[in-house]
Backbone bond lengths (Angstrom), bond angles and torsions (degrees), N, CA, C in turn:
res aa  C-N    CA-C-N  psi(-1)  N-CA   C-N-CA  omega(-1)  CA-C   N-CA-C  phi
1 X - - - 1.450 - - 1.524 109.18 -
2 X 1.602 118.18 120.66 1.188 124.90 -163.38 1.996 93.13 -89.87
3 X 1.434 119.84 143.45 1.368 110.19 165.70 1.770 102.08 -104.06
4 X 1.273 115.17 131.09 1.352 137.30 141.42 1.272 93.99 -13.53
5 X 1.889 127.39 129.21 1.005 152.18 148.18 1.921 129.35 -125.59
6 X 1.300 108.66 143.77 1.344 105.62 166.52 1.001 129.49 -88.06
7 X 1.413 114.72 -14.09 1.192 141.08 -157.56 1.342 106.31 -64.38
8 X 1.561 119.13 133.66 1.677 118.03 172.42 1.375 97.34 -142.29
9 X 1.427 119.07 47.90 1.732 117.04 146.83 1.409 123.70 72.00
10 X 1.621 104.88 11.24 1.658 116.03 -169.64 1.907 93.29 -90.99
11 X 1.116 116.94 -62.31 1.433 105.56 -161.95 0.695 162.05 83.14
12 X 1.916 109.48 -1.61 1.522 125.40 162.97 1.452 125.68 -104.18
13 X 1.333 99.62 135.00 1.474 103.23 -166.78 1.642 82.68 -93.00
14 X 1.789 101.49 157.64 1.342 122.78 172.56 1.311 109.68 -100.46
15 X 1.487 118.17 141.13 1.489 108.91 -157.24 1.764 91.56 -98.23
16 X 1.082 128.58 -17.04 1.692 114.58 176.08 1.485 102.73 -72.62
17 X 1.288 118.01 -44.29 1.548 102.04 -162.23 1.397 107.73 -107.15
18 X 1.409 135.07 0.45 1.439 121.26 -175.83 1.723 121.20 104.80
19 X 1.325 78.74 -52.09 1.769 87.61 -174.11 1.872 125.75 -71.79
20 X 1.252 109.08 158.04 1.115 114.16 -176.90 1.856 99.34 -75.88
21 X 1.410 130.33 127.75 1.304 124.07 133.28 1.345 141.94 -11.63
22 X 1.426 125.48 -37.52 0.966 130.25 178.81 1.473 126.80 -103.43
23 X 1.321 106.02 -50.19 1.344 130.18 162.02 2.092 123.70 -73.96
24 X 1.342 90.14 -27.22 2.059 85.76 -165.87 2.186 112.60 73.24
25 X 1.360 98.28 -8.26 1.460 110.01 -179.87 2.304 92.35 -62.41
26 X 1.544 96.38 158.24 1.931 111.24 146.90 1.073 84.35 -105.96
27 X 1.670 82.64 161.65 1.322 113.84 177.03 1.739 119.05 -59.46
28 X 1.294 106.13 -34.65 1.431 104.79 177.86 1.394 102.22 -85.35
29 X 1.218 137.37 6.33 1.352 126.51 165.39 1.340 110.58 -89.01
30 X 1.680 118.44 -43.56 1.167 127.05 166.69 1.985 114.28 -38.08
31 X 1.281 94.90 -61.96 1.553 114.73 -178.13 1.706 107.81 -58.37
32 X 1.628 130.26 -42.69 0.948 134.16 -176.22 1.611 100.81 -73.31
33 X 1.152 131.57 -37.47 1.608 132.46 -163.98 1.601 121.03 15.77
34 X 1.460 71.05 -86.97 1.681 103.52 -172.12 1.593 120.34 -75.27
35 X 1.134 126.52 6.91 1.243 146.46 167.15 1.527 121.05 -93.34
36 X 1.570 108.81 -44.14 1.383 125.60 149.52 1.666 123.77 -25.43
37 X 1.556 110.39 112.85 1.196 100.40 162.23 1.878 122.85 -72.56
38 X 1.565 96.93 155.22 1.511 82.20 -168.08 1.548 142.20 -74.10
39 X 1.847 96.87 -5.35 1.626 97.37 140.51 1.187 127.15 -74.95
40 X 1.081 146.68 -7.64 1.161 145.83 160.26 1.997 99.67 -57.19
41 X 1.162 101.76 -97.59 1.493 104.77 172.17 1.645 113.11 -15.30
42 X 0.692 131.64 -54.76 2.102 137.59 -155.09 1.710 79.97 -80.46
43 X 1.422 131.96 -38.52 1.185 126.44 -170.21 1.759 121.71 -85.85
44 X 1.063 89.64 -14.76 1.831 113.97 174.65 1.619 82.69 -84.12
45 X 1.356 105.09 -67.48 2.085 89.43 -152.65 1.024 108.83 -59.64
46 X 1.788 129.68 -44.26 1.298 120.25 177.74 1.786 123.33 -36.28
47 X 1.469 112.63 -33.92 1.388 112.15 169.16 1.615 122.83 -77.48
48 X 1.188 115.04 -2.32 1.238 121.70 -176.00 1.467 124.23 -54.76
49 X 1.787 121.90 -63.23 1.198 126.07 167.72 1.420 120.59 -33.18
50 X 1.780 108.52 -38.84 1.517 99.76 -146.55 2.203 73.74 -88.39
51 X 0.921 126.65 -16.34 1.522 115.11 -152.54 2.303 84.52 -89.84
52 X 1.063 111.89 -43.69 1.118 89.09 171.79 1.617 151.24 -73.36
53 X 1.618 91.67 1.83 1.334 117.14 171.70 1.361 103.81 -71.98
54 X 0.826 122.60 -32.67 1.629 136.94 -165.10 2.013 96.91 -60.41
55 X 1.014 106.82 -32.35 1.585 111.24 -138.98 1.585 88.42 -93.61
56 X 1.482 93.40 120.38 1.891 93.82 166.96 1.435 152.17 -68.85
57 X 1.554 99.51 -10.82 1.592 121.93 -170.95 1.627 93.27 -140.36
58 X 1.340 112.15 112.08 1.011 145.94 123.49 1.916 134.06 -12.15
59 X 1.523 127.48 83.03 1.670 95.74 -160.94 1.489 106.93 -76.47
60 X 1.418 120.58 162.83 1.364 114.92 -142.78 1.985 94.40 -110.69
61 X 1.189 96.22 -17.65 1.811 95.44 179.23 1.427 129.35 -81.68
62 X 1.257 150.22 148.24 1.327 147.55 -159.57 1.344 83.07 -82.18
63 X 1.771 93.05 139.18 1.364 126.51 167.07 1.768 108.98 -55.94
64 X 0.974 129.02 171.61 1.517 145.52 -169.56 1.876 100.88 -94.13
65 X 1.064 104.01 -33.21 1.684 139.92 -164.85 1.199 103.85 -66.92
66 X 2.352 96.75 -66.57 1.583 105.32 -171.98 1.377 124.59 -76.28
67 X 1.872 117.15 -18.59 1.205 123.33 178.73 1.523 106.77 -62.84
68 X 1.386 98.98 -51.37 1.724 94.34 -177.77 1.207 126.66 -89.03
69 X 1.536 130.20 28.46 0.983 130.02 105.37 1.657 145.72 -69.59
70 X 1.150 109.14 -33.35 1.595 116.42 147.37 1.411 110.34 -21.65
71 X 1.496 90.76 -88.30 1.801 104.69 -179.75 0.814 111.04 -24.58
72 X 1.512 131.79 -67.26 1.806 138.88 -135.33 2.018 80.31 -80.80
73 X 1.354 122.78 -39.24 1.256 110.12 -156.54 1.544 102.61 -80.49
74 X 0.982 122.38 -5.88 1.900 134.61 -161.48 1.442 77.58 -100.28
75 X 1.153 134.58 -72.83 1.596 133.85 -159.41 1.564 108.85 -28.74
């Protein structure tokens, strides 16, 4: 059983607002994940978009995610 993730392999949390860069996850949400029932989770991500709008800096390096999709599409 695969769990639902937001996660796209970036990993920096922003220190004004909490949230991860990549995800919009806290850290204790990050850390809680998989413990999360999965309404819990669907109810975390639904807030996600609007929480990463929030965030002023952008991280500037390719995701782990987007390279290997690159790749697979270059192949």
């Amino acid at each position: 059983m695969s769990i639902e993730s937001p996660c796209i392999l970036v990993c920096a949390i922003d220190i004004k607002t909490g949230y991860c860069f990549g995800c919009g996850r806290t850290r204790d949400e990050i850390a809680g994940w998989i413990m999360m029932t999965p309404d819990s989770r669907r109810s975390i991500m639904t807030s996600l978009p609007a929480r990463l709008a929030t965030l002023e800096r952008r991280p500037r390096r390719e995701t782990r995610r987007t390279r290997m999709a690159r790749e697979k599409q270059e192949q």
